[in-house]
C-alpha positions in Angstrom: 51.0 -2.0 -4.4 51.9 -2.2 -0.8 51.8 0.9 1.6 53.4 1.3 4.4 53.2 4.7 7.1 56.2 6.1 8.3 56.0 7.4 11.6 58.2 9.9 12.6 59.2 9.2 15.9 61.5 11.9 16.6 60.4 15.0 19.1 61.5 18.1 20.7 62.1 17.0 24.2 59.9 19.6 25.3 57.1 18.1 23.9 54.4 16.3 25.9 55.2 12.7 25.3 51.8 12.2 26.7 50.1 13.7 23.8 52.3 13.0 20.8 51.9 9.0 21.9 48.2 10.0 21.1 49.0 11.5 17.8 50.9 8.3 16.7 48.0 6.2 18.2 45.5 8.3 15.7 48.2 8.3 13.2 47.8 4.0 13.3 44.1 3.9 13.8 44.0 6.1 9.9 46.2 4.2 8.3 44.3 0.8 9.5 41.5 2.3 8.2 42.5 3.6 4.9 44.2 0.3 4.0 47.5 0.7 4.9 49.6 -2.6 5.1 52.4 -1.5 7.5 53.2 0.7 9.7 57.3 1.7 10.7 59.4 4.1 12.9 63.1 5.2 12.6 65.1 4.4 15.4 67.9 6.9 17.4 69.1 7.4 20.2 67.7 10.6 22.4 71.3 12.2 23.4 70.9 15.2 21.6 68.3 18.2 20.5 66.0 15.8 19.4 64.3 12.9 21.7 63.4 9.5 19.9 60.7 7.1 21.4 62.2 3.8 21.8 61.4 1.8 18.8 59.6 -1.8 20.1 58.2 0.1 22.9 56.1 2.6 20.4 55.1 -0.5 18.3 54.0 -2.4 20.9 52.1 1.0 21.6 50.7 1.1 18.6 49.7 -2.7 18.3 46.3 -1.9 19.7 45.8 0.6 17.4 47.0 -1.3 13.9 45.3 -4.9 13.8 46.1 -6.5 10.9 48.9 -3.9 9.8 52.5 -5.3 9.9 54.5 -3.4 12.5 58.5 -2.9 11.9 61.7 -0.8 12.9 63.0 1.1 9.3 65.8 1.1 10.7 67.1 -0.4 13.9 70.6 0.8 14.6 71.3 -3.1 15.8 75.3 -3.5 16.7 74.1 -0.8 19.3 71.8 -3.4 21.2 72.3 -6.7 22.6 71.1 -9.2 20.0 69.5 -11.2 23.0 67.4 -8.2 24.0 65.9 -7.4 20.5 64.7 -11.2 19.8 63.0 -11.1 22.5 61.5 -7.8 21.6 60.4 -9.0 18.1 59.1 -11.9 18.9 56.6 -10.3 21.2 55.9 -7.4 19.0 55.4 -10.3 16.1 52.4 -11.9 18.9 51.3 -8.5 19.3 51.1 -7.9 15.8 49.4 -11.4 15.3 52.4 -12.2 13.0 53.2 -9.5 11.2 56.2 -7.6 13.1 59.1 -6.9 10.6 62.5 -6.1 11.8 64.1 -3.7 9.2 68.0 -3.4 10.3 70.9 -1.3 9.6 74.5 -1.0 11.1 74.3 3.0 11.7 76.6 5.5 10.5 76.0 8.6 13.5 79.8 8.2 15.3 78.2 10.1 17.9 75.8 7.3 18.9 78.3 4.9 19.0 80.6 7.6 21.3 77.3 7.7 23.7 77.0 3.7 24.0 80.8 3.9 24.1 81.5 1.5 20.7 83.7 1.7 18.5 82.4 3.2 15.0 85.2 1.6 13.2 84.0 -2.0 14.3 80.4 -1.2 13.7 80.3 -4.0 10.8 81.6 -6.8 12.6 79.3 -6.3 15.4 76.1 -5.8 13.1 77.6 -9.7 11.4 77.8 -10.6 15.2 81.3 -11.3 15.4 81.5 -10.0 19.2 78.5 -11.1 20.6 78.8 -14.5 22.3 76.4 -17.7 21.1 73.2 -16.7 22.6 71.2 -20.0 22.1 72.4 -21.1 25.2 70.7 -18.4 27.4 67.4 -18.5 24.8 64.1 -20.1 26.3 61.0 -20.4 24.5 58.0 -19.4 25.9 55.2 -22.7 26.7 53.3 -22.1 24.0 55.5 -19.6 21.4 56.4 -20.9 18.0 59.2 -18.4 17.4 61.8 -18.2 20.4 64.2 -15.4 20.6 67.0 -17.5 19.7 65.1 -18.1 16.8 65.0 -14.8 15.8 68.7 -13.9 17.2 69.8 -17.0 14.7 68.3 -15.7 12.0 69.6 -12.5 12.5 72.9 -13.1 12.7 73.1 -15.5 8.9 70.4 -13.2 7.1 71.4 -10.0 8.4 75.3 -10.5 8.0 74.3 -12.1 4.8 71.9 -9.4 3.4 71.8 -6.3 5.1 75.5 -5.8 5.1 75.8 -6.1 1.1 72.8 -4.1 0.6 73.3 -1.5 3.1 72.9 1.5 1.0 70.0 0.7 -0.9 68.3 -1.0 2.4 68.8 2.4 4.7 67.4 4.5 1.7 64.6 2.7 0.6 63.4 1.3 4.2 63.2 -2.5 2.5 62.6 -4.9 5.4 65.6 -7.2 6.4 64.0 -9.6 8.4 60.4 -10.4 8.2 58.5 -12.6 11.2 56.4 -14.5 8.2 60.0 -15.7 6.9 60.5 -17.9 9.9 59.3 -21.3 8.2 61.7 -21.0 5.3 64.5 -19.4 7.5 65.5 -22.5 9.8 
């Protein structure tokens, strides 16, 4: 059996930020050391009563703290980001991680979220299959020495995610199954 923490990263946005980064930090540094394989946090937007730390920011946060525990989103809201902009992300949180970063997905259901980021709702399918997102390969350098480039990632997100996660939605979103997982890369190409 694998276990993985949950780490609620939703906050009253009068809370000290300051001190409930510490309690996540002590939150990782447990489940390291009562055997936990993974560690995840939800992802939404901060618009409302509630304020959400940003989701690859806190991991990368949290890296420190969680050496040799996987690190993932459960679930990223992705058509509301650039696709660009979160390869990048997970392949840094994946060196961060030494390897293990997992990129959990969803295509969000709040309309209100997609009325902040000024979306459309209706469309939020097609953009989470990356219909309206233009071929980012072109703009995608690897690092020297990185064996995973964003546009790696970004075109494996687009074929596994459109191909997985938006059959499965339901069952992904409930039971926080990983979409995407960094150790897939090899077999993903």
């Amino acid at each position: 059996m694998r276990l993985t923490l949950f780490v609620g990263s939703e906050h009253r946005p009068s809370e000290s930020m300051v001190q409930r980064l510490a309690e996540h930090s002590e939150q990782a540094r447990l489940a390291r050391r009562l055997g936990f394989d993974g560690i995840t946090i939800g992802n939404h937007f901060s618009y409302s009563a509630t304020a959400w730390f940003p989701p690859f920011e806190t991991l990368m946060r949290l890296a420190a703290d969680a050496e040799g525990v996987s690190l993932g989103t459960c679930m990223l809201i992705l058509p509301l980001y650039e696709p660009l902009h979160v390869a990048e992300q997970c392949v840094l949180l994946d060196a961060a991680s030494g390897g293990h970063a997992i990129l959990g997905v969803a295509p969000g259901w709040a309309k209100d979220e997609f009325d902040v980021m000024r979306l459309d709702h209706g469309r939020r399918t097609s953009r989470f299959e990356g219909k309206h997102f233009s071929d980012i390969e072109t703009y995608a350098r690897p690092a020297p020495d990185a064996q995973t480039t964003p546009a790696d990632v970004a075109r494996r997100k687009r074929r596994d995610c459109s191909e997985t996660c938006c059959r499965h939605t339901p069952s992904v979103g409930r039971h926080g199954a990983p979409a995407c997982h960094a150790d897939d890369r090899a077999d993903r190409r």
